[in-house]
C-alpha positions as CSV (number, residue, x, y, z in Angstrom):
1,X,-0.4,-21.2,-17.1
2,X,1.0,-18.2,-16.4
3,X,3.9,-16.3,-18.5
4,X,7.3,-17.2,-18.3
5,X,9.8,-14.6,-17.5
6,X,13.4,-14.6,-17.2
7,X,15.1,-12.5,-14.0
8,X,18.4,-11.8,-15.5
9,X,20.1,-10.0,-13.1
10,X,20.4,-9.9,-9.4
11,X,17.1,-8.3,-7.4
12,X,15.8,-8.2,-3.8
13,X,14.5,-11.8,-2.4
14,X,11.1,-9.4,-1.5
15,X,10.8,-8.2,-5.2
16,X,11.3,-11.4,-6.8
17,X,8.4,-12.9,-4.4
18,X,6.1,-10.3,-5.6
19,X,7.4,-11.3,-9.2
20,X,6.8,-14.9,-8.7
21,X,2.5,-14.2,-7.5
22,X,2.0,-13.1,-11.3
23,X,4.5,-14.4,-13.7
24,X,6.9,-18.1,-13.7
25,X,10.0,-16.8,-13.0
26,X,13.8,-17.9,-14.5
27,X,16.2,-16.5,-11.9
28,X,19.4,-16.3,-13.6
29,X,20.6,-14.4,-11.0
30,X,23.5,-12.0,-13.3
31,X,25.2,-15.2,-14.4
32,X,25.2,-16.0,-18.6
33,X,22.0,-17.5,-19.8
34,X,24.0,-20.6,-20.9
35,X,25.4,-21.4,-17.5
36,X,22.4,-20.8,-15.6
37,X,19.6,-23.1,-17.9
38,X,19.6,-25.3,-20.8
39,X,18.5,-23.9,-23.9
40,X,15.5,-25.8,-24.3
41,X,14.1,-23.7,-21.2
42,X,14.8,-20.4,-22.4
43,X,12.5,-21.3,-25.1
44,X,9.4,-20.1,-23.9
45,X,10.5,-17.2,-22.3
46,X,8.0,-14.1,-23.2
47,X,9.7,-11.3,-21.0
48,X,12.7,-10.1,-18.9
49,X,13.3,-8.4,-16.0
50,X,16.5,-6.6,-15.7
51,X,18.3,-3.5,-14.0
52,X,20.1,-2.6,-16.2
53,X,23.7,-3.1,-15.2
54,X,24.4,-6.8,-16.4
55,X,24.5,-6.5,-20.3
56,X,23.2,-8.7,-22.4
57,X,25.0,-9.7,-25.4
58,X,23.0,-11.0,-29.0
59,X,24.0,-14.4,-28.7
60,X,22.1,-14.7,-24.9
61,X,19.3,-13.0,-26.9
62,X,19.0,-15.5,-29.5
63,X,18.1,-18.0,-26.7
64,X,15.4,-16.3,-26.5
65,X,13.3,-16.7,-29.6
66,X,9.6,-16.1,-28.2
67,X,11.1,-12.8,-26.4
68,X,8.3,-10.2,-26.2
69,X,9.7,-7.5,-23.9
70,X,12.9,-6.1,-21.9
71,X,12.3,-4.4,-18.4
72,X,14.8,-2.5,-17.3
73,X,13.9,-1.9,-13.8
74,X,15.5,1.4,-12.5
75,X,16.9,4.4,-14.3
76,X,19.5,4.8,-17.3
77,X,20.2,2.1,-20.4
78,X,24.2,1.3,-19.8
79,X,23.5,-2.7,-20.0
């Protein structure tokens, strides 16, 4: 099964099929964790995928206790 990994902000329908070959993806598409999934999903998340610009508060990150890594794809650390 593969990994579980949570798109949290908005990216390219292209990039997010070349995401989806290797990894299950969680689009949340920039909106709040909360509104996009119920908890119980979030669960098993191992990874994100992020650009940057959408910031993610602590209590979105407690959501996510099996969290492993962050990607920030692109340049800079703003969000």
């Amino acid at each position: 099964m593969p990994d579980k990994v949570l798109v949290y902000s908005r990216f390219p329908k292209a990039q997010l099929i070349r995401f989806g070959e290797r990894y299950e993806l969680l689009n949340a598409a920039g909106k709040r964790l909360d509104e996009a999934f119920p908890v119980a999903e979030l669960a098993d998340v191992s990874a994100m995928i992020t650009a940057g610009g959408t910031p993610l508060r602590g209590d979105a990150m407690d959501m996510l206790p099996k969290l492993g890594a962050i990607v920030c794809y692109g340049t800079g650390y703003d969000g």
